[in-house]
C-alpha positions in Angstrom: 0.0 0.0 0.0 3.1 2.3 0.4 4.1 1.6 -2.7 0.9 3.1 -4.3 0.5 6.0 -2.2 4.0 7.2 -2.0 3.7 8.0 -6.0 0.4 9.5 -5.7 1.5 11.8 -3.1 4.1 13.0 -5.5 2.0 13.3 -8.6 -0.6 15.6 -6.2 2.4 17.8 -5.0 3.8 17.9 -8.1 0.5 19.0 -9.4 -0.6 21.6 -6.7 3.2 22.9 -7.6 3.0 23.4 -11.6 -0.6 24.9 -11.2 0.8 28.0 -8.5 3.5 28.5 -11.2 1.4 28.8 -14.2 -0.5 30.9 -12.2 1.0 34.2 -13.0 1.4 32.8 -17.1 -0.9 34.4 -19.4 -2.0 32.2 -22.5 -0.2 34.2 -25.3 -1.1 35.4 -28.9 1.6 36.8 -31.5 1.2 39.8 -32.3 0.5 38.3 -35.9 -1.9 36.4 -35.0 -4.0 38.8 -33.4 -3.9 41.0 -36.9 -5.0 38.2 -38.9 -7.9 37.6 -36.6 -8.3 41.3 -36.2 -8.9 41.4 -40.1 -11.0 38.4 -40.4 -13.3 40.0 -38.0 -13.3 43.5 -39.1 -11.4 43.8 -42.3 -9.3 46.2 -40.9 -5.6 45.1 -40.8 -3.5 46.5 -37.9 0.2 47.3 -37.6 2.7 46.8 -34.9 4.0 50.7 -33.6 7.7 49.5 -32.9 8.1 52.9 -31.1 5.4 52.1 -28.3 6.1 48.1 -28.2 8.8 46.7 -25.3 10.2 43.4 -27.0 9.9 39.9 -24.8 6.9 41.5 -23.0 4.3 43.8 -25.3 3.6 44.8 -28.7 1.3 47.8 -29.6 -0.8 47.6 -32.6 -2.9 50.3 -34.4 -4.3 51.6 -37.5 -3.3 54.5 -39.7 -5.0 57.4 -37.4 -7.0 58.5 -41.1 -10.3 60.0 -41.0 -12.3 56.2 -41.8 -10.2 54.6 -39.2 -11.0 56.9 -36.8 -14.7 57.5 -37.5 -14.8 53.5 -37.3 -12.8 52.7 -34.5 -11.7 56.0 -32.3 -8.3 56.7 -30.9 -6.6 53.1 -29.6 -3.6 51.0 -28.9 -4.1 47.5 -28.6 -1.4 45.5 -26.6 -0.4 42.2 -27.3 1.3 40.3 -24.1 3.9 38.1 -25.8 6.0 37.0 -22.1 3.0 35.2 -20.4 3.6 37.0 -17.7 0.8 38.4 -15.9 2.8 40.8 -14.9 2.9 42.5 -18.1 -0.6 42.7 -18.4 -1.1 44.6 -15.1 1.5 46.4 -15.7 -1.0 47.8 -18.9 -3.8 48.4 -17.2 -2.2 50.3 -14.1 -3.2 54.3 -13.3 0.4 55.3 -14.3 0.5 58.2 -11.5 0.0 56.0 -8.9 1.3 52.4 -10.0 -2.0 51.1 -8.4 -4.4 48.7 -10.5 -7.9 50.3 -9.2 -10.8 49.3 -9.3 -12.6 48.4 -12.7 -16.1 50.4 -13.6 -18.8 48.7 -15.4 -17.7 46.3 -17.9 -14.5 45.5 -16.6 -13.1 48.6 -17.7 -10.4 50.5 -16.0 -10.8 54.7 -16.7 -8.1 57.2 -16.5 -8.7 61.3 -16.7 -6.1 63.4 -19.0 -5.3 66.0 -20.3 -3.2 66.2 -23.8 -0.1 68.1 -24.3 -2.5 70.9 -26.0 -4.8 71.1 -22.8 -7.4 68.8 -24.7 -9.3 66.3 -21.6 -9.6 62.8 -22.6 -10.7 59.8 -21.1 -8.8 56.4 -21.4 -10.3 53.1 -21.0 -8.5 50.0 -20.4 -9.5 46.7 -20.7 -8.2 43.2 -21.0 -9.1 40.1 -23.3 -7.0 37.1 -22.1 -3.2 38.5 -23.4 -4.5 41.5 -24.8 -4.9 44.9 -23.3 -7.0 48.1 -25.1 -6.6 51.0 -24.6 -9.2 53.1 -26.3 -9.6 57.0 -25.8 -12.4 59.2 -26.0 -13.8 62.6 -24.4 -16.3 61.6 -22.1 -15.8 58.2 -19.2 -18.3 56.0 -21.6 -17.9 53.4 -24.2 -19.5 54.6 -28.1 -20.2 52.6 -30.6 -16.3 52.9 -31.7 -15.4 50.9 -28.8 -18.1 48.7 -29.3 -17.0 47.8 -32.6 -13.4 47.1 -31.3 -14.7 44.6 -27.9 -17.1 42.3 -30.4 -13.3 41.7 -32.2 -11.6 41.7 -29.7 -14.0 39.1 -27.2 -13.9 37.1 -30.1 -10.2 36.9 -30.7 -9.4 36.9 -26.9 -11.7 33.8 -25.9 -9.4 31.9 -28.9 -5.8 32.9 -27.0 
């Protein structure tokens, strides 16, 4: 009877162990996979902004800011985790002046007031799909039917990290 339990004992640990390490792992996308599923949902195809991504742990993706691409979509970044770690993710979705994560309003959505470098307020929503993080801004602390247009692709490519 030793004999059998001693190995189970060790499978369980062994178990209990690899499960508080994946913990902190997000399930990843590339980058490129996310703009392939991004066009086969909207027909939009995005582009990675090398200047805003940190390799090994994001990548930023956006559209040409034109004047369709805005009307469809509004001001945004999304953010592709590539390190697994969660982390990284929180790391998008703090408030920046006080490195605290916050409490989320309705629909999950973390808000931030600014103000732009030409005194223009904004508001900036943030919100997470699985390894992805948007951050989508617009002048009032609600979501318009630009950000709704973004979360039906994005819930869709996020539930198939």
């Amino acid at each position: 009877m030793r004999r059998v339990v001693a190995p189970i004992a060790i499978v369980v640990v062994l178990s209990v162990l690899a499960g508080a390490v994946n913990a902190s792992a997000v399930s990843t996308l590339t980058p490129s996979q996310v703009v392939a599923r991004f066009r086969a949902q909207t027909g939009t195809t995005l582009a990675v902004d090398r200047r805003s991504s940190y390799p090994g742990h994001y990548a930023a993706l956006g559209v040409p800011q034109s004047i369709s691409n805005v009307g469809r979509y509004g001001r945004f970044t999304i953010w592709v985790v590539t390190s697994g770690d969660e982390e990284d993710v929180r790391q998008l979705l703090v408030d920046p002046h006080t490195g605290e994560l916050g409490t989320p309003g309705a629909a999950s959505i973390y808000w931030e007031h600014g103000t732009t470098i030409g005194g223009t307020p904004f508001w900036l929503g943030k919100k997470r799909y699985g390894s992805i993080v948007l951050w989508w801004y617009g002048s009032e602390r609600r979501v318009d039917a630009t950000f709704k247009r973004l979360h039906r692709a994005l819930t869709v490519i996020g539930a198939h990290a």
